[in-house]
C-alpha positions as CSV (number, residue, x, y, z in Angstrom):
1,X,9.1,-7.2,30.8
2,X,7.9,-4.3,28.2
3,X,8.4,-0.7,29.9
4,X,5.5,0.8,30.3
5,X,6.0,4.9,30.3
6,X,3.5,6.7,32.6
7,X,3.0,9.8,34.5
8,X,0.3,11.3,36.7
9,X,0.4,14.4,35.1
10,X,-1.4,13.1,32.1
11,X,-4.1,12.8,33.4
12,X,-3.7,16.2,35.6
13,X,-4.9,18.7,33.4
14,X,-8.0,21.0,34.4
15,X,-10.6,21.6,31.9
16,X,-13.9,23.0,31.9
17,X,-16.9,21.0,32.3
18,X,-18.2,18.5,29.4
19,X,-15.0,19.2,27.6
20,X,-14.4,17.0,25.1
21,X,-11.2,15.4,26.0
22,X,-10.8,12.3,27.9
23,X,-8.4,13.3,30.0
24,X,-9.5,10.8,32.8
25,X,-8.7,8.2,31.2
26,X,-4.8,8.0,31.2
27,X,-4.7,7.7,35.3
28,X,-7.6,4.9,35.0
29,X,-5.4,2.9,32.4
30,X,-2.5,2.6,35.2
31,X,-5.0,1.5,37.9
32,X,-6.2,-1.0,35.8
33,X,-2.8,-2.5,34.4
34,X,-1.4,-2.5,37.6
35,X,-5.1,-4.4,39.1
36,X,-4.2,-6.6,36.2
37,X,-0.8,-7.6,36.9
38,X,1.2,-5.2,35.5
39,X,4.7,-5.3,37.5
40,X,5.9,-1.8,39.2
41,X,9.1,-2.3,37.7
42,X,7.6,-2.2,34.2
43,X,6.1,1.5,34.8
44,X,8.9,4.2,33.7
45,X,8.5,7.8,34.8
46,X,9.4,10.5,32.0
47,X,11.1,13.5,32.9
48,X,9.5,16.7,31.4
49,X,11.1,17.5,27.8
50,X,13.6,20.2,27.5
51,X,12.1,22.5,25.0
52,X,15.1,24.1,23.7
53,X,15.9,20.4,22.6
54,X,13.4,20.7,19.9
55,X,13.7,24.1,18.5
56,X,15.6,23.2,15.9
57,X,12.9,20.7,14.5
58,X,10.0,22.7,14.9
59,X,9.1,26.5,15.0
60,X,11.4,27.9,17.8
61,X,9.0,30.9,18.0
62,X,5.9,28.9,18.2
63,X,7.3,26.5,21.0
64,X,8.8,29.4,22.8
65,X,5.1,31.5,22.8
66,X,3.6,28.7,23.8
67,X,6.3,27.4,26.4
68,X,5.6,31.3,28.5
69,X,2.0,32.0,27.9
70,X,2.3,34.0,24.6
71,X,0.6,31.6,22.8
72,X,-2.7,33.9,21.1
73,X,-6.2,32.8,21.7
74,X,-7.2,31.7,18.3
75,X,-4.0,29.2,18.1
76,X,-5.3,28.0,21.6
77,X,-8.7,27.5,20.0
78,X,-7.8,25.8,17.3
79,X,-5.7,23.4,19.5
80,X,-9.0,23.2,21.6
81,X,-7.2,23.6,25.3
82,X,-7.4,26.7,27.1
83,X,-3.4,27.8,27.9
84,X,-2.0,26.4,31.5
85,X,1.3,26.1,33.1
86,X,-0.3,22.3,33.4
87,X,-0.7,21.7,30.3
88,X,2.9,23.2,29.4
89,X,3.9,20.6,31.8
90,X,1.9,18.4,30.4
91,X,2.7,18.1,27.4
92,X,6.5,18.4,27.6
93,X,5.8,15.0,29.5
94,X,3.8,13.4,27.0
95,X,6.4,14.2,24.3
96,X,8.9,12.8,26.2
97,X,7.3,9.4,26.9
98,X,6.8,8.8,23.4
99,X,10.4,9.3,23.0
100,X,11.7,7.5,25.4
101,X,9.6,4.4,24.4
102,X,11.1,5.0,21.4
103,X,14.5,4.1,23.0
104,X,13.3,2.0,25.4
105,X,11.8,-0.5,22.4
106,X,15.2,-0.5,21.0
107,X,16.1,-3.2,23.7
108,X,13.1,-4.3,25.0
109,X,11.6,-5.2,21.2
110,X,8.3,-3.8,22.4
111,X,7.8,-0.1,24.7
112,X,4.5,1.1,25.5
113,X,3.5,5.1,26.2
114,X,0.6,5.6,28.1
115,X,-0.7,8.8,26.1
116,X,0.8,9.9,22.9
117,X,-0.6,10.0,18.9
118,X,-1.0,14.0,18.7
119,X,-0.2,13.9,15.1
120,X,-2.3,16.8,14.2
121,X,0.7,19.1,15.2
122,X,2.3,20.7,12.5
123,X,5.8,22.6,12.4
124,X,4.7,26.1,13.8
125,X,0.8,25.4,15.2
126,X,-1.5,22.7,16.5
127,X,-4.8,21.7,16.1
128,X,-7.0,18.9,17.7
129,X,-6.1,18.9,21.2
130,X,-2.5,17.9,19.7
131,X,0.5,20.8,20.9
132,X,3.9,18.8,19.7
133,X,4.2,16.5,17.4
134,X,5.6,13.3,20.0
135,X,5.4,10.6,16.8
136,X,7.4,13.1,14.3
137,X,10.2,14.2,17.4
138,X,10.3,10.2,18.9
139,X,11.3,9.3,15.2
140,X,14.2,12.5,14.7
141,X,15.0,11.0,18.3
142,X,15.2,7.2,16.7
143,X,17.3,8.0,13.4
144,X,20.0,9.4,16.4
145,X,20.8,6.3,17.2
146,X,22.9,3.3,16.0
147,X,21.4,1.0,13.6
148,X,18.3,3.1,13.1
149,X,18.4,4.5,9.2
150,X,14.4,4.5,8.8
151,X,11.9,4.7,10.8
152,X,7.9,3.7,10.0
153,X,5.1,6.1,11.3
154,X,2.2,3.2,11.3
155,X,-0.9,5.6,12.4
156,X,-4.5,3.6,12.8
157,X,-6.3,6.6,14.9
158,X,-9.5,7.0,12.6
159,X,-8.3,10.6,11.8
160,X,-5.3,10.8,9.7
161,X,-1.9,11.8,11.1
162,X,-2.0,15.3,9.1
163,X,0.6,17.5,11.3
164,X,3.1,13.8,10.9
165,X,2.9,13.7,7.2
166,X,3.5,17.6,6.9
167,X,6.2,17.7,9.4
168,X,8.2,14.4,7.7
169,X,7.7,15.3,3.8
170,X,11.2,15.8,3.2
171,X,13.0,13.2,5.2
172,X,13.4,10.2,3.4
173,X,14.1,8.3,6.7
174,X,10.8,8.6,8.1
175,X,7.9,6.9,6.4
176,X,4.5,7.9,6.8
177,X,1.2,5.2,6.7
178,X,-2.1,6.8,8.0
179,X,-5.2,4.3,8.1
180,X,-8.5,7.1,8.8
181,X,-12.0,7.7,8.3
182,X,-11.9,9.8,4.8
183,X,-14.6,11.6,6.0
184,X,-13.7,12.6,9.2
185,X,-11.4,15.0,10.9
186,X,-9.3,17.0,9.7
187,X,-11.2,17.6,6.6
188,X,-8.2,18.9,4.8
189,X,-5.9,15.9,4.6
190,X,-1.9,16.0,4.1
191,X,0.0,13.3,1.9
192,X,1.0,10.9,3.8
193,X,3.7,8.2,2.0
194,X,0.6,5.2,2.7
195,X,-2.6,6.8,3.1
196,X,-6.2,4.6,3.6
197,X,-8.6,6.4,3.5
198,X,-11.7,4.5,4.8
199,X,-15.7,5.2,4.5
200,X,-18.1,5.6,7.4
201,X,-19.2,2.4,8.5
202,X,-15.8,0.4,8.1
203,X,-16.3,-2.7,9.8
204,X,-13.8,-5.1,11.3
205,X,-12.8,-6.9,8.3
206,X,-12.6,-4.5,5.3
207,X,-10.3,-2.2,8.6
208,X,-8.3,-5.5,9.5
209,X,-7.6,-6.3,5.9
210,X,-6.4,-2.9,4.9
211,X,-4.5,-2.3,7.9
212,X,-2.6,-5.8,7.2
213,X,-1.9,-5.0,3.4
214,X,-1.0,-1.0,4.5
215,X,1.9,-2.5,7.0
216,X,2.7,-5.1,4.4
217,X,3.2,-2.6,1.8
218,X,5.2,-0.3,4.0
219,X,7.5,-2.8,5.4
220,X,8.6,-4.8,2.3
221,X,9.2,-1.4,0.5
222,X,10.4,1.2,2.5
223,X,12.5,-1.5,5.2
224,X,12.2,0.0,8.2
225,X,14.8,-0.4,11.3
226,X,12.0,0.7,13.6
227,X,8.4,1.4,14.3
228,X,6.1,3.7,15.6
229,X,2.8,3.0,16.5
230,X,-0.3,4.7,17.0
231,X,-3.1,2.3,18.1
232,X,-6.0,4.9,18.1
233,X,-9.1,3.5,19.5
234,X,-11.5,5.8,18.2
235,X,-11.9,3.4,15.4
236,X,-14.7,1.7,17.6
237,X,-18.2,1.7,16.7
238,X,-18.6,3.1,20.0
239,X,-16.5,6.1,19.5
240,X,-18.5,9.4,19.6
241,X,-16.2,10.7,17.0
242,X,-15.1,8.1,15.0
243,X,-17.9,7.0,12.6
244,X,-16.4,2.8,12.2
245,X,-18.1,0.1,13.2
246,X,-15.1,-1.9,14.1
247,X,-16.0,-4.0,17.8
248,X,-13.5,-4.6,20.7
249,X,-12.5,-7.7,18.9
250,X,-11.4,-5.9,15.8
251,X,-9.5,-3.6,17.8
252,X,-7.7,-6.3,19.7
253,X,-7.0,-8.3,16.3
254,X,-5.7,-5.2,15.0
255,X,-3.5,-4.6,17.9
256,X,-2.1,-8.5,17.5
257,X,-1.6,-8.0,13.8
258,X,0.6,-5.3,14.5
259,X,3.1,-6.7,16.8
260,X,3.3,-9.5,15.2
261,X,3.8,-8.5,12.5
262,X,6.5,-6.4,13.3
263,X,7.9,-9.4,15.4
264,X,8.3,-11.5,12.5
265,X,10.3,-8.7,10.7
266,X,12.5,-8.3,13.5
267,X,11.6,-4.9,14.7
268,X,11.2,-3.0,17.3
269,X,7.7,-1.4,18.2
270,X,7.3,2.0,20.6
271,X,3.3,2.1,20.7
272,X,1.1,5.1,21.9
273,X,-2.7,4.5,23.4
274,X,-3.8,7.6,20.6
275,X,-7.4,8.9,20.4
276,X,-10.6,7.6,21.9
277,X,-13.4,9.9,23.2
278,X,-16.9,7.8,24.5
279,X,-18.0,9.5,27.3
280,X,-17.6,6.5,29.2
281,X,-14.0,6.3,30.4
282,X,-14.4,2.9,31.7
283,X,-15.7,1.2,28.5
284,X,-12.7,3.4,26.9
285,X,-10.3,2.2,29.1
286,X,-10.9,-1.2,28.4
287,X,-10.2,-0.7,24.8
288,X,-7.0,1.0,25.1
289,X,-6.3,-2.0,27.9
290,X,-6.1,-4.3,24.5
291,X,-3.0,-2.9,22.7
292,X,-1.2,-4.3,26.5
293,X,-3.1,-7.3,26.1
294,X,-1.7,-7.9,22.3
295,X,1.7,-7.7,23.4
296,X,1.4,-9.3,26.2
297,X,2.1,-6.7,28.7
298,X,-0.3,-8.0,31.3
């Protein structure tokens, strides 16, 4: 069975009305998997992150003001969350169920976070409702263990994984592939190793076929042991942010292409739901329900 890593808490997060993230949606994704089949013994509970683990890969004074509340206003803006013990919580919990899918994947061959992809967290701020940076720490977390020399970040959110490529520059172990909307958020893109940048409009087969030749590329050259995988749904041409016309089918083909892809290589894939923000959760639930259905979680 793939471990499936949840917690209520993701979806516990009070926010004022009309805000613009989806936070409804994680709690709804369990209900359904587990309507659809999805075994109780699959679903693993993280334990809230230790911060003090990760001040030596980030900015201890940044994690530490925002850990007790110190955090200013204008760094909470930017991040677009006003400042909670919850979402402290929160997000300790997040980071730490993409890491431990990380692990988890490691013998399973395929580990699946329900949240995760906030890739717009750089070393000592956030931006874009992203706080830590779970894809750049699960990877640190990845190279720790036996066997594991490089790691791939394979990103497909529609905006690129700016915070990730900033944050692993100068580590030759991770390698960076961002697939986005070039004109789309954040406006002021990083270097990524692979980036794809994509014009309003994409459709499902100019996005599948870039995506497939992006992986390609990455995995014959830089030979990862593992891979990360964020499996953005705001790519959708439903997606009040993303600006593609790529349809559910796209998205489930995309999904597919991915794991097997990696399957044929021999490695194993930790996967995070990433971005997708239509106002209607069910319709968005049911396209983040596909990346489970692509590797056969359900």
């Amino acid at each position: 069975m793939i471990p499936l890593i949840f917690a209520p808490i993701y979806s516990q997060l009070e926010l004022p009305a009309r805000h613009r993230f989806p936070v409804a949606k994680y709690q709804q994704l369990y209900n359904q998997l587990v309507a659809r089949g999805a075994k109780p013994a699959q679903f693993v509970r993280p334990v809230p992150l230790d911060y003090r683990r990760i001040e030596d890969a980030l900015c201890p004074r940044y994690v530490s003001r925002f850990i007790n509340g110190e955090i200013d206003r204008e760094a909470m803006r930017r991040i677009g969350f006003p400042w909670s013990e919850q979402l402290v919580e929160r997000t300790l919990t997040a980071v730490a169920g993409t890491i431990l899918a990380g692990v988890l994947s490691l013998d399973r061959g395929k580990a699946i976070n329900l949240t995760g992809g906030y890739h717009h967290a750089f070393y000592d701020y956030g931006a874009g409702f992203c706080i830590i940076n779970d894809l750049y720490l699960s990877a640190l977390n990845l190279l720790t263990k036996p066997a594991i020399n490089r790691v791939l970040i394979f990103d497909c959110d529609v905006h690129q994984g700016d915070g990730t490529a900033a944050l692993a520059q100068d580590h030759e172990d991770i390698f960076t592939v961002s697939v986005h909307g070039e004109k789309n958020f954040p406006f002021r893109k990083q270097v990524s190793d692979i980036d794809v940048p994509l014009p309003k409009g994409t459709g499902d087969d100019l996005y599948l076929e870039k995506v497939e030749q992006s992986l390609r590329m990455a995995v014959n050259t830089f030979k990862p042991d593992a891979v990360i995988y964020d499996a953005g749904v705001d790519i959708h041409c439903d997606d009040d942010l993303g600006h593609f016309e790529v349809s559910n089918e796209g998205i489930l083909a995309r999904d597919q292409l991915v794991f097997e892809a990696c399957d044929r290589a021999g490695l194993p894939v930790s996967a995070v739901i990433g971005g997708g923000y239509q106002r209607d959760i069910q319709a968005l639930v049911n396209l983040h329900e596909l990346l489970f259905q692509a590797a056969k979680a359900v």
